[in-house]
SEGU-537633 format. One line per 10 residues: number of its first residue (from 1); for each residue x, y, z of C-alpha. Coordinates in steps of 0.1 Angstrom, whole numbers. Layout:
% SEGU-537633
NUM = X:Y:Z | ...
This chain:
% SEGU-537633
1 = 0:0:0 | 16:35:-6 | 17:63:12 | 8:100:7 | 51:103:2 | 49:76:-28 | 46:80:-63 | 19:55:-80 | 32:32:-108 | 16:61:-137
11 = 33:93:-116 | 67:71:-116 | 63:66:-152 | 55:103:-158 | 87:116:-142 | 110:92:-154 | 93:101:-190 | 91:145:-188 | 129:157:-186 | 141:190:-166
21 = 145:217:-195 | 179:215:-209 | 197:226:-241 | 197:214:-276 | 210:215:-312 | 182:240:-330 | 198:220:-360 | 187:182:-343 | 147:192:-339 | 122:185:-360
31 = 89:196:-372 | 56:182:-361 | 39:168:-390 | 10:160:-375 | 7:196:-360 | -26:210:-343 | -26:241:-363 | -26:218:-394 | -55:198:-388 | -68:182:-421
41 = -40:158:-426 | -4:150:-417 | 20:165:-435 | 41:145:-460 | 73:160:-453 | 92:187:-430 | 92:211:-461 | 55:209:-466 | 51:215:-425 | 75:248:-428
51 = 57:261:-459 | 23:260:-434 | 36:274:-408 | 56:303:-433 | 20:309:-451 | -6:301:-430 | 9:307:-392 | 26:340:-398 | 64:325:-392 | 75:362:-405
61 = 60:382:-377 | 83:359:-350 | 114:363:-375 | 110:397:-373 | 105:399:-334 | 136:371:-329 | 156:395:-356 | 152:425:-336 | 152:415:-303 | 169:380:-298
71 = 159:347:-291 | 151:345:-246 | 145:312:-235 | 115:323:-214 | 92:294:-222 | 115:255:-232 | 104:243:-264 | 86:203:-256 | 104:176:-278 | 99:141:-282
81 = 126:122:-266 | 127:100:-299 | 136:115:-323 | 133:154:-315 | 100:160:-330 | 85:193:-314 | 55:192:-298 | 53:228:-286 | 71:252:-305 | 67:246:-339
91 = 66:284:-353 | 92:295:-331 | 115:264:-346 | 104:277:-383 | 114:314:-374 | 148:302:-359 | 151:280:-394 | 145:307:-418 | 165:333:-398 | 197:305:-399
101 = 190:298:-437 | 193:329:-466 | 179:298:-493 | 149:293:-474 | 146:335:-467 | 145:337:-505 | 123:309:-513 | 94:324:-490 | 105:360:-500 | 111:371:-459
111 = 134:399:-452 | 149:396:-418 | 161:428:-396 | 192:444:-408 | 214:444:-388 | 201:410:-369 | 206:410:-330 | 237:390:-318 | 213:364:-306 | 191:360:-329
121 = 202:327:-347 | 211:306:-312 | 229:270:-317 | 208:255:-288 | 175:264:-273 | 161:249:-243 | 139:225:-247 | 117:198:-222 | 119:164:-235 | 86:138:-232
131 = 90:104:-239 | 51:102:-254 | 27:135:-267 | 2:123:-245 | 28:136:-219 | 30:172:-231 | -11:174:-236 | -19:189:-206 | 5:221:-205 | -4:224:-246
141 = -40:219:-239 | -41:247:-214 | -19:275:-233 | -38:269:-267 | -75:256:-259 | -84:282:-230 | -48:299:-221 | -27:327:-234 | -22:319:-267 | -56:303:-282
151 = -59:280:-315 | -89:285:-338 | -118:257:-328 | -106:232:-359 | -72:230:-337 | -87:225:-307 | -111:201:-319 | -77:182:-336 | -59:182:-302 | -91:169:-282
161 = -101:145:-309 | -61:130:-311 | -66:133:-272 | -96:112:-270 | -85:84:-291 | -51:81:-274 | -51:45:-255 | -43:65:-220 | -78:57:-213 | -89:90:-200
171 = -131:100:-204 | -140:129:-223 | -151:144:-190 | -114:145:-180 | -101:152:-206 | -126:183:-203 | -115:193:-171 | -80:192:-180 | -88:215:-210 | -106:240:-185
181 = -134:238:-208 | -171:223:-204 | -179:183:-214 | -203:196:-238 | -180:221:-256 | -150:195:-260 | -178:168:-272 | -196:197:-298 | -155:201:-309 | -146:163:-313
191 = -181:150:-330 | -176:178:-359 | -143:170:-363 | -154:130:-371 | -181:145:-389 | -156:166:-411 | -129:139:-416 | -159:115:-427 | -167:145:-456 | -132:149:-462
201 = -131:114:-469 | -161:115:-494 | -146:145:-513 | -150:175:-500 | -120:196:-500 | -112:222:-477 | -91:242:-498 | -114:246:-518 | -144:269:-497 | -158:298:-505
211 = -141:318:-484 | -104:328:-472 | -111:314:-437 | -127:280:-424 | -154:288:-402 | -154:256:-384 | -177:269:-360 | -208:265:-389 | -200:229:-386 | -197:226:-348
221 = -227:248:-339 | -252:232:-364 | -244:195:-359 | -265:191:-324 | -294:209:-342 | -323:186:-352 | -328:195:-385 | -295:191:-394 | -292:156:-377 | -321:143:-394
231 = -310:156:-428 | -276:138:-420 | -291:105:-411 | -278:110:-369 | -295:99:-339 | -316:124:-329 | -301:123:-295 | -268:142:-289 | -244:111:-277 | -217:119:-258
241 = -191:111:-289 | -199:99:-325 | -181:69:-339 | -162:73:-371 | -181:76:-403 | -211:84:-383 | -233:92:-416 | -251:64:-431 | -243:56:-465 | -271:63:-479
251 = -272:100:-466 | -232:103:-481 | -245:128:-506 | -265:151:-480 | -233:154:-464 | -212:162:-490 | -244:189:-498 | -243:204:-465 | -208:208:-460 | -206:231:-498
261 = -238:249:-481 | -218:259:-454 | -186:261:-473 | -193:260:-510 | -171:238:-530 | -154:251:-562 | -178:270:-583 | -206:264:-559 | -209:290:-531 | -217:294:-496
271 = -251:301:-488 | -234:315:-455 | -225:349:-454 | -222:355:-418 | -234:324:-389 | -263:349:-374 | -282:349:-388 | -279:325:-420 | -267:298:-399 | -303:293:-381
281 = -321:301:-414 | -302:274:-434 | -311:250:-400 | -346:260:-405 | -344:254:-444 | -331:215:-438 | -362:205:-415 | -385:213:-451 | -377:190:-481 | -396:214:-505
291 = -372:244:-489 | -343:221:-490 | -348:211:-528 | -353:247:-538 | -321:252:-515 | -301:230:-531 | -311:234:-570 | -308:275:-569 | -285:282:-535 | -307:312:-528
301 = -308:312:-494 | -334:342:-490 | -361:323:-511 | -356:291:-495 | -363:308:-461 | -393:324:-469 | -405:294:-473 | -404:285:-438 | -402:311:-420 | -429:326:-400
311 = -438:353:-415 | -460:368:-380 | -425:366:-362 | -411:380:-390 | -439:417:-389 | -434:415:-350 | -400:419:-354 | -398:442:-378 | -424:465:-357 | -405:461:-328
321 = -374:477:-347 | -396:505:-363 | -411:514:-331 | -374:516:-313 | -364:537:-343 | -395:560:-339 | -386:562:-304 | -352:574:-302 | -356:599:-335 | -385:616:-314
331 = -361:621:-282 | -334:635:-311 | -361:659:-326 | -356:692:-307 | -322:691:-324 | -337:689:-356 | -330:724:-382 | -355:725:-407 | -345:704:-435 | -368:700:-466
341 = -356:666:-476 | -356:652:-440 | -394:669:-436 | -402:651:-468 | -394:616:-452 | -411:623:-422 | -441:624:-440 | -432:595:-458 | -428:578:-427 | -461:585:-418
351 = -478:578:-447 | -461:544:-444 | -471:538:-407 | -511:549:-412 | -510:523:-438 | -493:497:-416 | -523:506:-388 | -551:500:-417 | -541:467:-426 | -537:458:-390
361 = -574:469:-379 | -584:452:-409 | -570:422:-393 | -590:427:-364 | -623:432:-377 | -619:400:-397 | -606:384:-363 | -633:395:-344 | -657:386:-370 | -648:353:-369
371 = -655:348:-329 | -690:362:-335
């Protein structure tokens, strides 16, 4: 039996694995292929991870700051033991690269400070060495899922999904906690992610969206709605985790039609201009196969809406705003100075909202009619 003083057999294992930070060859290390940021696929080689991380992870803007300024060792790089594969510190590892190497300055077209700072291309950096990654998950998992320096949700849905597979053992619940976020919000994260790699796997092609960015938050938000689990074949419950390939077969082609809704694909938009509030109006749309089919054939959002939509909610709303509006320009008015123009749209206005009043008492004679 051990004692409060003991370590147990996985605490033994954990400091016998996680090293004391200490210095090594920036020439030794490695790239992460299978980084967070990165989360579609592996990279095939340690040029194709630089390139990333030169185009897509703004390497430049740490060359620049390392140019100028130096390279401090306030935070150790984490490294596989085997193999010197960096876990943590991949961007700074591509800005000490490019600032060692004039080829690869040229190839990416970077320009580092002139004159550089006497330590800004170090031989050795300190560095903590793990023997596994599931090692270094819990200090990674707080600085970039709710700490100082946050990934978009597609990486953190990568790290928690790689997390949740690893053979540790530990429940989504724990792994929750140790991510300082909410069961549900690490569970909305991981089940889109299975859902995307399940489209990716069909066809569809990120790279190939719509727009510059990947709003993986469409995909994460809408996937616990009803509509959109019915249209995709899912349980209508919301299970804790999906399995892989979660979509039925015979809904494979309503996937691959909601994620270019979402994302277009190629010469077919996005229906999505911004998530609020086409993001619950495209939900809407998929619980109504007439909707949907018009959807789908002419991507016009707008008249595939107004099909469902109710159109009461849609006049209370809009009165709601008017009457606001109304409101605040009357307690702007006694700063009004005659103008002809704006005198001219008042009267508009009121023309408008005397009509607005008729077809509403008509409304109510024909209701009250009808209870008679």
């Amino acid at each position: 039996m051990s004692t409060a003083d003991e370590a147990t057999p996985v605490e033994a294992e954990a400091e016998e694995s996680i090293s004391d930070a200490h210095r090594v060859k920036v020439s030794d290390l490695v790239l992460d292929r299978n980084n967070p940021r990165h989360p579609e696929q592996p990279f095939g080689s340690d040029e194709e991870a630089l390139e990333f991380l030169v185009e897509e992870a703004d390497a430049n803007e740490l060359v620049q700051a390392i140019g100028n300024t130096g390279w401090l060792n306030y935070e150790p790089l984490v490294v596989l033991r085997d193999g010197n594969v960096v876990l943590e510190g991949n961007r700074r590892l591509a800005a000490l690269r490019i600032l060692r190497d004039p080829a690869l300055q040229r190839e990416y077209g970077i320009t580092p400070p002139s004159p550089l700072h006497a330590n800004a291309v170090p031989d050795e950096v300190l560095a903590i060495k793990v023997g596994t990654p599931s090692q270094a998950r819990d200090f990674i998992g707080f600085k970039h899922v709710n700490g100082p320096h946050k990934w978009d949700s597609l990486a953190k849905a990568k790290f928690a999904w790689d997390w949740v597979r690893d053979p540790s053992g530990l429940s989504l619940d724990a792994i929750a906690k140790r991510l300082g976020d909410s069961h549900n919000t690490v569970a909305r994260l991981v089940n889109a992610y299975i859902v995307l790699r399940q489209a990716q796997r069909l066809g569809f092609d990120i790279a190939e969206r719509t727009k510059s960015s990947f709003s993986f938050s469409h995909l994460y938000t809408a996937l616990p709605r009803p509509n959109v689990r019915a249209y995709l074949g899912l349980d209508d419950a919301v299970t804790d985790l999906l399995p892989d390939n979660p979509v039925p077969e015979e809904r494979h082609e309503s996937l691959l039609t909601f994620m270019t809704l979402l994302y277009g694909q190629g010469a077919r938009k996005t229906v999505i201009q911004s998530q609020n509030p086409n993001l619950n109006q495209l939900v809407d749309v998929l619980g109504n196969q007439t909707a949907t089919a018009m959807l789908v054939s002419d991507r016009d959002l707008k008249v595939a809406y107004e099909q469902v939509e109710d159109r009461s909610r849609r006049f209370a709303e809009r009165l709601f705003a008017l009457n606001k509006a109304a409101r605040a320009a009357s307690e702007a008015a006694g700063d009004y100075a005659y103008d002809a123009d704006l005198h001219e749209m008042a009267l508009s206005v009121q023309k408008t909202v005397r009509g607005i009043v008729t077809a509403m008492t008509a409304e109510k004679d024909t209701a009250e009619a009808a209870t008679e």
